[in-house]
C-alpha positions in Angstrom: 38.5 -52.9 180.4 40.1 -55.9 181.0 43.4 -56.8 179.5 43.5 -60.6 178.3 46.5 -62.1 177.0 46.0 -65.7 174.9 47.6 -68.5 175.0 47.1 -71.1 172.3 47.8 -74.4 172.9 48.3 -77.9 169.9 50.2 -81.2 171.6 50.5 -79.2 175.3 52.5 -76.0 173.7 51.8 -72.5 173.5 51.5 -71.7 169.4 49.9 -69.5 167.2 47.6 -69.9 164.2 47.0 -67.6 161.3 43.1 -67.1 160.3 42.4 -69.9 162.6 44.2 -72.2 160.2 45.8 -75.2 161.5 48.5 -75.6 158.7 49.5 -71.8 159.8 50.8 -73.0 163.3 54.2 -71.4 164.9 55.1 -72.7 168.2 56.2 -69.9 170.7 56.6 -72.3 173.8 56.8 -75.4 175.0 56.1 -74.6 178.4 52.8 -72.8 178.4 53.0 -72.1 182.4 56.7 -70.3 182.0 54.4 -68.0 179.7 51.4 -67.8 182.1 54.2 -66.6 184.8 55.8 -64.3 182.8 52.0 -62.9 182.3 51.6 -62.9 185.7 55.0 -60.5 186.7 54.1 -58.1 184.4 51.0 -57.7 186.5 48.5 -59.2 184.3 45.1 -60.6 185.7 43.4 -62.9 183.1 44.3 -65.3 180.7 42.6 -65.9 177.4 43.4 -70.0 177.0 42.1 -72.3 174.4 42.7 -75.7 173.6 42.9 -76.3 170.0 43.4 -79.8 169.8 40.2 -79.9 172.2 38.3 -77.5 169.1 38.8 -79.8 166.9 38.7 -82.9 168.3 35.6 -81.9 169.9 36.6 -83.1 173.2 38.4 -81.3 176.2 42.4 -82.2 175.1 44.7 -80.3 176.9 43.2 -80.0 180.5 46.5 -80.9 182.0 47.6 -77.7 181.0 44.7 -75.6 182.3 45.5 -77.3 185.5 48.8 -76.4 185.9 48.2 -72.6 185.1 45.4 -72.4 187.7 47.5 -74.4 190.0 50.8 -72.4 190.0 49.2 -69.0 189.2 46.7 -66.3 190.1 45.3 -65.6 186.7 41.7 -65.5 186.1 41.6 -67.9 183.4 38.8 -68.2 180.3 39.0 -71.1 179.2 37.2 -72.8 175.6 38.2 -75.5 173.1 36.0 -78.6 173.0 33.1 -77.1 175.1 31.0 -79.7 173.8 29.2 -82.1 176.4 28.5 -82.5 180.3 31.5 -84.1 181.2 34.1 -80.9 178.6 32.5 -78.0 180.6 33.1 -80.3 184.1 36.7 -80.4 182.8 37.1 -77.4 182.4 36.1 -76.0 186.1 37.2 -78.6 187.3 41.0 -77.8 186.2 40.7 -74.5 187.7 38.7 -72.6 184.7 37.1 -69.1 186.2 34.5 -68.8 183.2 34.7 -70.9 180.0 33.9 -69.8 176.6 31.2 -72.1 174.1 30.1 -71.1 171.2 30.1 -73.9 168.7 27.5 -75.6 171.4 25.5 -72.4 171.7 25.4 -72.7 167.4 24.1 -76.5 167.2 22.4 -77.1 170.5 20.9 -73.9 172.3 19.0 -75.9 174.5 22.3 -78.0 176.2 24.0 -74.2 175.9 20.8 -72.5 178.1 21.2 -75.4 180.5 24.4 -74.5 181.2 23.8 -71.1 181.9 21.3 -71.5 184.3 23.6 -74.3 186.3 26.5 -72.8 186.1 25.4 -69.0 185.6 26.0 -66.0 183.3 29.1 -64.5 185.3 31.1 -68.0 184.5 29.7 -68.6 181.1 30.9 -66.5 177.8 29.6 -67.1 174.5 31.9 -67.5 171.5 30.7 -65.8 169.0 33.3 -66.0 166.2 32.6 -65.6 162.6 33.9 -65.3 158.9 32.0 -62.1 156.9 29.7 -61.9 159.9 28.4 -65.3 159.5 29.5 -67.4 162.7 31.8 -70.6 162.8 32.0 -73.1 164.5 34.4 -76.3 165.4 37.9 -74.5 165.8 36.3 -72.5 163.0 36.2 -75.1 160.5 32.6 -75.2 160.1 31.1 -72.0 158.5 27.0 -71.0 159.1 24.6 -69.0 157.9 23.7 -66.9 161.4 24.4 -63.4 161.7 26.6 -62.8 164.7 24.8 -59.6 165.7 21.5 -61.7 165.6 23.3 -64.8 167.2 24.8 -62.7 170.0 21.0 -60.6 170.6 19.0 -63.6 170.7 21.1 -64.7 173.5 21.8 -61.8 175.7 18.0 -61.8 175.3 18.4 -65.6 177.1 20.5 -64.0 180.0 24.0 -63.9 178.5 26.5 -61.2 179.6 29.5 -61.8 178.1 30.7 -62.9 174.5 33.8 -63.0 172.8 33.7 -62.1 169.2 36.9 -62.8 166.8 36.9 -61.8 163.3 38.3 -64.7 162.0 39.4 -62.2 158.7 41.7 -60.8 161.3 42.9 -63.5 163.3 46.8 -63.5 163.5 47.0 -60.8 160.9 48.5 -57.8 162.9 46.4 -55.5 161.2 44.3 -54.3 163.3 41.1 -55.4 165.3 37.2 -55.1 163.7 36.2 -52.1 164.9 33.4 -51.8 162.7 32.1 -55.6 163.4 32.0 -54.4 167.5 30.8 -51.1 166.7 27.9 -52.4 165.3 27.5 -55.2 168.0 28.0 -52.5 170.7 25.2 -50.4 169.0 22.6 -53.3 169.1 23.5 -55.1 172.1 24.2 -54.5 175.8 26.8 -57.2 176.1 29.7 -56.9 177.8 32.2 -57.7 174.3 35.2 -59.1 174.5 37.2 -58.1 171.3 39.9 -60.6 169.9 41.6 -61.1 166.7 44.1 -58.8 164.8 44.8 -56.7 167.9 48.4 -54.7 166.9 48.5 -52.3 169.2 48.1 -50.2 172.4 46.4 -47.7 170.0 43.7 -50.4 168.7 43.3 -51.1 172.4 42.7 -47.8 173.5 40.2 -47.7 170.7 38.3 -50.7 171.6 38.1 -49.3 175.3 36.5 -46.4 173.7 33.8 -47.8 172.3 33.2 -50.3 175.1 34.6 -53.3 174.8 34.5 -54.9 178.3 37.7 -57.0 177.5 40.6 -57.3 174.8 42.4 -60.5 173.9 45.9 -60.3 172.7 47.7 -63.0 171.2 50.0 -62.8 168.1 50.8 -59.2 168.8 52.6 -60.1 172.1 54.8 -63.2 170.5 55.7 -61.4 167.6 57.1 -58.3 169.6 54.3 -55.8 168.3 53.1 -55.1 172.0 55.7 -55.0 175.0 53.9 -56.3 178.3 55.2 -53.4 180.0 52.9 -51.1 178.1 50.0 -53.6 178.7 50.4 -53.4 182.0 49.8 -49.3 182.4 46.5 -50.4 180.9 45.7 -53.2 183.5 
């Protein structure tokens, strides 16, 4: 299973929302690469990093800072954040992106989303499927939807998509564990490889997502906050 840290970034620094809600946000760092690097000797891989400002703004934001990760590092980076035209997803591989997440796009235009997956393939394109009481969101989550996200995420695999990322918003940032249920149930009806993320507190709720076959686990808040030490991620790696 892959091992994912995230990195959050709002005005080019590394912060941290609560429940995906902007008000919530705690900056960590204002050098986002010193914490890619510090990632990176601890023997880490991948690198879960999404441009907030670019989510809400609906436009690819904080590029600069993709760049310089990709540039002075060797993690695999997923990018999403403002995944919303031609010229974003461009950006985004352009800066040094090795797959990049859209799910908001996959939500309100499938057609532009398929297009992508056909130019760009399903090995370099993940789609977010985050959601609020299993009903996804969209827009840095500030738009809510009636679509299931166990119907949402079949209807695409079905299309040719192999990887998704699923957060429980409910559990974003809470440090109370990760959905185990939610992916269970995904898991059950789906051959996709999941990426779990949100409300990830520990190696034990790691080990547990492994278990049930996730394909990846993003950790975020439990990192900054002292709750997982990167030298116990990296037995894992």
């Amino acid at each position: 299973m892959r091992i994912i840290p995230a990195i959050d970034i709002i005005n080019g620094k590394c912060v941290r929302l609560t429940k995906g809600d902007y008000a919530t946000q705690k900056v960590y760092n204002e050098n986002p690469l010193e914490i890619a690097k510090t990632f990176e000797d601890y023997g880490l891989k991948y690198l879960h990093l999404v441009d907030l400002d670019g989510a809400k703004s609906k436009n690819v934001v904080n590029h600069k800072v993709l760049n310089d990760i990709a540039s002075n590092t060797s993690l695999k980076i997923e990018f999403g954040g403002g995944i919303k035209s031609n010229e974003a997803i461009s950006i985004a591989f352009e800066n040094g992106a090795h797959q990049v997440i859209a799910g908001s796009i996959a939500a309100s235009n499938p057609e532009l989303f398929l297009t992508w997956l056909s130019f760009y393939g399903n090995d370099k394109l993940i789609l977010g499927a985050d959601c609020k009481n299993r009903k996804i969101a969209t827009n840095g989550w500030l738009e809510s939807s009636e679509t299931d996200v166990v119907n949402f995420i079949k209807k695409y695999e079905k299309e040719g998509v192999q990887y998704a990322i699923c957060t429980d918003i409910a559990k974003d940032g809470m440090l109370q564990g990760a959905a185990i249920e939610l992916y269970e149930d995904i898991l059950r009806q789906s051959n996709i490889n999941l990426i779990a993320s949100g409300g990830i507190t520990s190696i034990e709720d790691i080990k547990k997502l492994k278990q049930i076959g996730c394909e990846g686990a993003i950790i975020g808040k439990a990192i900054y906050e002292g709750k997982i030490n990167l030298k116990n991620l990296k037995t894992l790696c």
